[in-house]
C-alpha positions in Angstrom: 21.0 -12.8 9.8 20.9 -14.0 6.5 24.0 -15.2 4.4 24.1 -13.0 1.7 26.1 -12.6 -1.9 26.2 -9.0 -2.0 27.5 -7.4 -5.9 28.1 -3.9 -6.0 28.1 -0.9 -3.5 31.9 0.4 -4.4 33.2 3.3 -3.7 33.3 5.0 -7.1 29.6 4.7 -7.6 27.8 3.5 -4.7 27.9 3.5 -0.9 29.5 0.0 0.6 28.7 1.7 4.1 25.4 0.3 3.8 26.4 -2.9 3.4 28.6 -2.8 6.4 25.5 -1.1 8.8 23.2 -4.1 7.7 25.8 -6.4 8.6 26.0 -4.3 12.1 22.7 -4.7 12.5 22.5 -8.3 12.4 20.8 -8.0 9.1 22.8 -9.7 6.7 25.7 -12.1 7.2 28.5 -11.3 3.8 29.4 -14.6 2.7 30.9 -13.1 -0.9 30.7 -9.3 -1.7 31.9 -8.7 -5.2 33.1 -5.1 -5.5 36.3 -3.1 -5.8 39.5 -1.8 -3.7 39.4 -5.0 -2.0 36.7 -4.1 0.2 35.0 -7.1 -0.6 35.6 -11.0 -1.2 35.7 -11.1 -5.2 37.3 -8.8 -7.6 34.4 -7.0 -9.6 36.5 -6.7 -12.5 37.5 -10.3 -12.1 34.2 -11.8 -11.7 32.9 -10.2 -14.8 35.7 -11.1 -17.3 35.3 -15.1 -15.5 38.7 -15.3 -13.9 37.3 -15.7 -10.2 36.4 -19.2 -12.3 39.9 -19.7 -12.3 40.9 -18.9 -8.2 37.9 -20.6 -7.2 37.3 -24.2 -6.3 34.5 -25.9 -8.1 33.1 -28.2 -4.9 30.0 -29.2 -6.0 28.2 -29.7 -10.0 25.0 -28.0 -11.0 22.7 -30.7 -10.8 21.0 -31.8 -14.2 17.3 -30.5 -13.5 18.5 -27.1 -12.6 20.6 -26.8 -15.6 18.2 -27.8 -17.7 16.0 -24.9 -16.5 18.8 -22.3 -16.3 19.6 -23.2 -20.3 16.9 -21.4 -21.4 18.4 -18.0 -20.3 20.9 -18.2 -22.7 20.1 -16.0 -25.0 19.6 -13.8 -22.4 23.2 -14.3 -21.3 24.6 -14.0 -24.6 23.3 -10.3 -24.9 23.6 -9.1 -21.7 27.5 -10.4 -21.5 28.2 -8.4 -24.8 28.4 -5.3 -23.1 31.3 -6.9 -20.7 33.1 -6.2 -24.3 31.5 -3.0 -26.4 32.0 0.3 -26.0 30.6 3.1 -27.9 33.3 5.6 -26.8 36.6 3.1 -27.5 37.6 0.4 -29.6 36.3 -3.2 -28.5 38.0 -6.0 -27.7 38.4 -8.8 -30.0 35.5 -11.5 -29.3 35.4 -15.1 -30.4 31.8 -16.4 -31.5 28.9 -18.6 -29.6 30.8 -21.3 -28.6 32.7 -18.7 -26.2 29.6 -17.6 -25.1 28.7 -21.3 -23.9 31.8 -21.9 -21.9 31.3 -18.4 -20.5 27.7 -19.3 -19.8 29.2 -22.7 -18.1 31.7 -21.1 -15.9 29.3 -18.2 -14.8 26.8 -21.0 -13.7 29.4 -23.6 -11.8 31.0 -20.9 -10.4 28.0 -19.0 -8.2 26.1 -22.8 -8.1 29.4 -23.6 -5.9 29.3 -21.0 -4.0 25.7 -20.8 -3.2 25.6 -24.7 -2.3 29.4 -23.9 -0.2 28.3 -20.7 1.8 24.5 -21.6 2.3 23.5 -18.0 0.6 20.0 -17.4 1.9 19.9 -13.6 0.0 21.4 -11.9 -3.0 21.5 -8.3 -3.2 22.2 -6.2 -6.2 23.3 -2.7 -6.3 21.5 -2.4 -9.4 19.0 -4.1 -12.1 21.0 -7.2 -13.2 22.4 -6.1 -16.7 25.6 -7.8 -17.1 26.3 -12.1 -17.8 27.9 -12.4 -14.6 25.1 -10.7 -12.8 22.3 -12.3 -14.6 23.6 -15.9 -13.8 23.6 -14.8 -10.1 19.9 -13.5 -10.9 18.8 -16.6 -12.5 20.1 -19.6 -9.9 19.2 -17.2 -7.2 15.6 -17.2 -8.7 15.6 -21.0 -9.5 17.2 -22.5 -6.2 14.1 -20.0 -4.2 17.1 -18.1 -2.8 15.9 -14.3 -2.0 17.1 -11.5 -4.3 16.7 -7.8 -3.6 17.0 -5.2 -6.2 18.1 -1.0 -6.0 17.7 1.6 -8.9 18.3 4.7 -9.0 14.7 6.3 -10.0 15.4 8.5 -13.1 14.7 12.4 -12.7 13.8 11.6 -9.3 17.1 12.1 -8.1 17.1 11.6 -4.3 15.1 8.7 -4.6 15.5 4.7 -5.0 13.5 1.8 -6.0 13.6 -1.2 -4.0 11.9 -4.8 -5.3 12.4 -8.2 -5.3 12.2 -9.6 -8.6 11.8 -8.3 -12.4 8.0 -8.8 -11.9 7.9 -6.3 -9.5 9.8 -3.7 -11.6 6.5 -0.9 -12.1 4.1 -2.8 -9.3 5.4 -1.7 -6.3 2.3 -1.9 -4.2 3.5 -4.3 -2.2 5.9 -2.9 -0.6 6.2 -1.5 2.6 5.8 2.4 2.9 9.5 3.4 2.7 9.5 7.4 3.1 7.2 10.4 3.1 6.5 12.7 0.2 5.5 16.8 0.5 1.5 16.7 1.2 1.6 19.5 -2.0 3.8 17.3 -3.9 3.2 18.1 -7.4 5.0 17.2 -11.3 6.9 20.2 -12.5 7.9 19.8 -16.4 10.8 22.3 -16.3 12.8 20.6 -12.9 12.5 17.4 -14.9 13.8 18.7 -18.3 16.8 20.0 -16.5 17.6 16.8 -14.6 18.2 15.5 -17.9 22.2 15.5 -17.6 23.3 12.5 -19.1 22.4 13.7 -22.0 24.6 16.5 -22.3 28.3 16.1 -23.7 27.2 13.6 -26.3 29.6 11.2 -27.3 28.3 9.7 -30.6 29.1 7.8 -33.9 30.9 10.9 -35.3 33.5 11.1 -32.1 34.1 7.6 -32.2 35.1 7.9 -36.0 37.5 9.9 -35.1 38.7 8.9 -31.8 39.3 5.2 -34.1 40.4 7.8 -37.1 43.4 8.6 -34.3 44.1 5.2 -33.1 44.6 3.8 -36.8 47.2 6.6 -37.1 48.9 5.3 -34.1 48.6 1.8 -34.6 49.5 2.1 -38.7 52.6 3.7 -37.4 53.7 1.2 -34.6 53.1 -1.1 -37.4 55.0 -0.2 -39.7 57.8 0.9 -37.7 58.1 -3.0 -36.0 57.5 -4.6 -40.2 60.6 -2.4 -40.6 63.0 -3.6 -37.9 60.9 -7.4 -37.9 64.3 -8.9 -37.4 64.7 -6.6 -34.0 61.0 -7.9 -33.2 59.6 -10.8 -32.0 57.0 -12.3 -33.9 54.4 -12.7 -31.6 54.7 -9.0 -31.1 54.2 -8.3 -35.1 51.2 -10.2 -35.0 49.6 -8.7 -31.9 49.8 -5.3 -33.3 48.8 -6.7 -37.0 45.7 -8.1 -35.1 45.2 -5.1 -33.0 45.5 -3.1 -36.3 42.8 -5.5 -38.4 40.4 -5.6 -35.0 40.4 -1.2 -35.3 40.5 -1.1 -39.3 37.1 -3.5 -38.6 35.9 -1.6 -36.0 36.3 1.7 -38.0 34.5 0.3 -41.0 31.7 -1.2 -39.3 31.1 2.3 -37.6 31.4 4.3 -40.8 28.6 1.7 -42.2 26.4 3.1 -39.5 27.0 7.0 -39.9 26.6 6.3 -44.1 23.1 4.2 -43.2 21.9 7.2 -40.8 23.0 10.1 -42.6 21.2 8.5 -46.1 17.7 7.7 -44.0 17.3 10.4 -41.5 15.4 13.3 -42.3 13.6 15.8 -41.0 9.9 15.2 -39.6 6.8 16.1 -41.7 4.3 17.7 -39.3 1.5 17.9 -40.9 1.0 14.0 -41.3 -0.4 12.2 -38.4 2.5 9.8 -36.2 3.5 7.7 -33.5 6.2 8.9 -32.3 9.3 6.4 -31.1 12.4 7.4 -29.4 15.1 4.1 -29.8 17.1 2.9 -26.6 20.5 3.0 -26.5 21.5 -0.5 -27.1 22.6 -2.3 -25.0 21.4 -1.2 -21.9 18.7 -1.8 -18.7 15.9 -0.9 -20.8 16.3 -3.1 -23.4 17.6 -6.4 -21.5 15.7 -9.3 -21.6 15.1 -9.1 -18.1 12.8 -5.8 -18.4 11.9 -6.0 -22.4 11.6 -10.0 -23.0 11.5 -10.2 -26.8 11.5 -6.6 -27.5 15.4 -6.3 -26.5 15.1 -6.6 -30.6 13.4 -3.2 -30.7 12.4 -2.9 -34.5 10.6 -6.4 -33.6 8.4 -4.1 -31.5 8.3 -1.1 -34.2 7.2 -3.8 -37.2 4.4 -5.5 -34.3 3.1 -1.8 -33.6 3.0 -1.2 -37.7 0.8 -3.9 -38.1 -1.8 -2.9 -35.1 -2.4 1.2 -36.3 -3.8 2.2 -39.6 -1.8 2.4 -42.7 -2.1 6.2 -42.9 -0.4 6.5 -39.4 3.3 7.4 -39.7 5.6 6.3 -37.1 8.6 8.4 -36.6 11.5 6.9 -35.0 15.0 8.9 -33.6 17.9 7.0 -33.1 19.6 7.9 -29.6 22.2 10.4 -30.2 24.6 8.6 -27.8 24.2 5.1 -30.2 27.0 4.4 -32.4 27.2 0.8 -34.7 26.9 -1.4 -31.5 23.7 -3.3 -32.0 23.2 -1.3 -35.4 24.4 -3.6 -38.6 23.1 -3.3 -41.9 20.2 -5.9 -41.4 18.9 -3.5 -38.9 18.6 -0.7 -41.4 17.3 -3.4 -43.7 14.4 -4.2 -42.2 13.3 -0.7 -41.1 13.5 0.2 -45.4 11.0 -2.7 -45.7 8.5 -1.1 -43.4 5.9 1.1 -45.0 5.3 4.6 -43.3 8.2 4.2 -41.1 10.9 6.9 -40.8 14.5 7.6 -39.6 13.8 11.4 -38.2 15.8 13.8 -35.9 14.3 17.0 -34.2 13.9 18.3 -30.8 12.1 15.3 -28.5 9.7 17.4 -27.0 8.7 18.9 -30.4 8.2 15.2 -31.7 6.1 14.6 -28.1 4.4 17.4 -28.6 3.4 16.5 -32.0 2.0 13.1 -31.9 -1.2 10.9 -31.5 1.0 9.1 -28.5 4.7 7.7 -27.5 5.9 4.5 -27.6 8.9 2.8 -26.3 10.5 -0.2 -24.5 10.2 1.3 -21.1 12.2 4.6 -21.8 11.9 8.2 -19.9 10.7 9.6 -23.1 7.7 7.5 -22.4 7.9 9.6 -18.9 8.0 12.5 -20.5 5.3 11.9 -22.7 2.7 11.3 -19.8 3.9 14.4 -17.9 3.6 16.2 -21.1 -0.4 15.0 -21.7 0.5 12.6 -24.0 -0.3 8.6 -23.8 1.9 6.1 -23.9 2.5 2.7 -25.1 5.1 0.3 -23.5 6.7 -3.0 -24.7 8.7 -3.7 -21.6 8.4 -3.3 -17.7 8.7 0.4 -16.7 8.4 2.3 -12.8 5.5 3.7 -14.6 3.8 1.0 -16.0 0.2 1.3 -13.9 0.6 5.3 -13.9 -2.7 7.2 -16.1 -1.8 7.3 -19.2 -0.1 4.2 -20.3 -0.6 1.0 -22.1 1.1 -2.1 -22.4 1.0 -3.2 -25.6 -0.5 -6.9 -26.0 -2.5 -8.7 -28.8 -5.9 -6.6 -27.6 -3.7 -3.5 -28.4 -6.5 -0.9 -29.3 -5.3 2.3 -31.2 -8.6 4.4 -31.1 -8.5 3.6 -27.0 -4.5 4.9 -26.7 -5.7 7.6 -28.8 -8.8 9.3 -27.5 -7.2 8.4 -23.4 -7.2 11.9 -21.7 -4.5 11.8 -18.4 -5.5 13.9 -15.7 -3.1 16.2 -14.0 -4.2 15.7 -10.5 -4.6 11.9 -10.4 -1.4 11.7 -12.2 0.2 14.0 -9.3 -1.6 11.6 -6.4 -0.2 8.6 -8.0 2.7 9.6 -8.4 3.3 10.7 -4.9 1.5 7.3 -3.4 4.5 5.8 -6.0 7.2 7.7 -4.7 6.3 6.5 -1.2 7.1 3.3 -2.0 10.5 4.4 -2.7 13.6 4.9 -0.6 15.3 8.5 0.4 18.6 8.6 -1.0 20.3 7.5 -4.1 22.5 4.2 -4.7 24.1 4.8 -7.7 26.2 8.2 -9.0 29.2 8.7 -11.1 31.6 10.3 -8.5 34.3 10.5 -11.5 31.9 12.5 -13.7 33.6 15.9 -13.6 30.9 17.6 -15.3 28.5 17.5 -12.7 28.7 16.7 -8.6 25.6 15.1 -7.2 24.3 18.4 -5.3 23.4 19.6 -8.9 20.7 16.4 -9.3 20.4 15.8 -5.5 20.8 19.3 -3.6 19.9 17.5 -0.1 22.5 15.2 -0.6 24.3 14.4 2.6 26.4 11.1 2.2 25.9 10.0 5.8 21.9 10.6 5.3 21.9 8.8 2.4 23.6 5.7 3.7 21.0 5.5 6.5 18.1 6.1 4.3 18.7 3.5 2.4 20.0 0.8 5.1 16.7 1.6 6.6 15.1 1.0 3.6 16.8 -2.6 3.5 15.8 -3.7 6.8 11.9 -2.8 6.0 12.4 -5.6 2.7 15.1 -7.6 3.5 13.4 -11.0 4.8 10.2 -10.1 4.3 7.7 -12.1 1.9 6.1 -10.9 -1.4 
């Protein structure tokens, strides 16, 4: 049995079952297990937002070697522990500046340092690809103290089916692991199924929603306001100047987002199809695909837009869509900035599969559309670690980038569909992560085999196949 730190696996969105079966099994011993409804030992919510800091004794310091090493994810931290605050569907909540971010950085790492040392944690297992500051602290030390770390994903459009890895270097090169579930001999890639598993991308919630759900609040709040400057001797003053703040905080908010729609609606236009492109299809910041962890440098994805500009010839357009989902989060003025100084560069917005369909190749981070790309003929070129990364048909892009060889690359169907099936043995039956809230959809729709008590013991199986095992 191993003494494990165990984050995630609630009941909203996951399965803790399979966290109880391993320890059943003698697989795991839970030392901490941060998830909801008190099923666990930490408060999720409370171990994000740095208040277990708070209830926890701090036994033992984070020696200075180790700290030294760990300081150079700070960056990393910084970006990732923004999304603990933004939201592209609400108002955010008021945050301070860097210094913040250092004691937040500080308290992350002396609080699981502690902990580790206290409960002698031999594994760490994540429900998902680290993507938060709290979980990329527990990433980090995990990785520099040698402690073992095992990894789930959901694998997208292959709903029913979950990648298991050890580290971020093993994110797209799963041939080492163990043969975790059987695939139809006459397996074999169908366009349509996967077009239509695209759910999350219906019911768009964008930058013109969110100017009006902050349109509403500022009615609201302008009211409240008012209403207490009125009767300020029946109100306190601290109570004035929280809803004065809370006023300034959505007046800011609303002004930054209307920045965005003016910047977007004066630069995108519609594609010109008879010039040759590159087509790129923008993440929606900030999420997995673009964290440090999977994009390194390229979490700055313009840097990887102006790199690619300089490495294809002049009279190559490159035809970028914002995500529709993206509001102002990530998107300032100096981003729009920089993509006006780029020559044969454009803002466009048409159909994705029409802008596939129409270009020399795809490039992304590590996105689906670079999926859908190879599964519609078309090559890739990747920035950041992707499940597809070794499939026919893509390139990482490094200084011997080589247009004329991305370009004249032809992907053939039938070793696509054998790799893809020797892939998807690698993977687990059963999925880890659904919205169980989401009332537009039920998991059947995505995963029509789904049977929850399956599931659970597909993946605990799964587990016990990695768990312990060497790379």
């Amino acid at each position: 049995m191993l003494n494990s730190f165990i984050i995630g696996f609630s009941e909203e969105c996951s399965f803790p079952e399979i966290i109880e079966k391993l320890e059943k099994d003698y697989v795991i011993k839970v030392c901490e297990w941060v998830v909801t409804k008190n099923r666990g030992t930490i408060d999720l919510m409370d171990f994000y937002h740095g208040k277990e800091f708070l209830k926890k004794e701090i036994k033992h310091r984070v020696p200075k070697k180790l700290y030294s090493d760990l300081y150079k994810y700070f960056f990393e931290f910084c970006y990732v522990n923004s999304r603990t605050f933004l939201s592209h569907k609400f108002n955010n909540r008021l945050r301070g500046n860097i210094h913040e971010d250092v004691h937040e950085f500080n308290k992350f790492l002396y609080l699981i340092y502690s902990i580790f040392i206290e409960k002698r944690i031999e594994l760490v297992l994540f429900q998902e690809i680290p993507h938060d500051g709290a979980e990329i602290i527990l990433y980090r030390i995990a990785k520099a103290m040698n402690i073992e770390t095992v990894i789930l994903a959901n694998l997208p459009h292959f709903w029913g089916r979950t990648m298991i890895f050890k580290d971020e270097q093993d994110y797209g090169n799963f041939h080492n692991n163990p043969k975790l579930s059987d695939v139809e001999k006459k397996f074999e890639l169908d366009l349509k199924d996967f077009k239509d598993g695209i759910f999350y991308m219906k019911n768009i919630f964008g930058y013109q929603q969110k100017l009006l759900h902050l349109n509403e609040m500022l009615k609201k709040i302008r009211i409240r306001y008012t209403i207490k400057l009125f009767f300020r001797f029946l109100t306190s003053k601290s109570s004035l100047n929280k809803t004065q703040l809370k006023l300034t905080n959505i007046l800011q908010q609303y002004y930054h987002c209307l920045e965005y729609k003016n910047n977007i609606e004066s630069m995108v236009s519609k594609p010109d199809y008879s010039k040759r492109y590159i087509y790129f299809a923008l993440h929606l910041d900030p999420e997995i695909p673009t964290m440090p962890i999977l994009a390194n440098e390229y979490t700055d994805q313009l840097l990887a837009i102006e790199e690619l500009r300089q490495k294809i010839p002049q009279n190559i357009m490159i035809y970028v869509k914002e995500n529709p989902k993206q509001t102002d989060i990530f998107r300032p003025q100096s981003f729009f900035d920089r993509i006006k100084k780029l020559e044969n560069v454009k803002l466009v917005n048409d159909n994705t599969y029409k802008l596939i369909d129409g270009s020399c190749f795809v490039a992304t981070i590590s996105g689906t559309v670079g999926w859908e790309a190879i599964i519609s003929g078309k090559n890739v070129v990747l920035f950041g670690k992707s499940w597809y990364q070794n499939f026919s048909g893509a390139f990482l892009f490094n200084k011997n980038f080589n247009f004329d060889e991305v370009l004249n690359y032809k992907i053939d169907k039938k070793t696509l569909n054998s790799s893809l099936k020797k892939f998807l043995e690698k993977t687990s039956r059963g999925m880890i992560y659904f919205d169980f809230s989401n009332k537009a959809i039920k998991i059947t729709d995505i995963y029509p085999e789904y049977n929850r008590s399956k599931n659970i013991e597909y993946l605990a199986n799964s587990l016990k196949k990695i768990i312990g095992t060497q790379k």
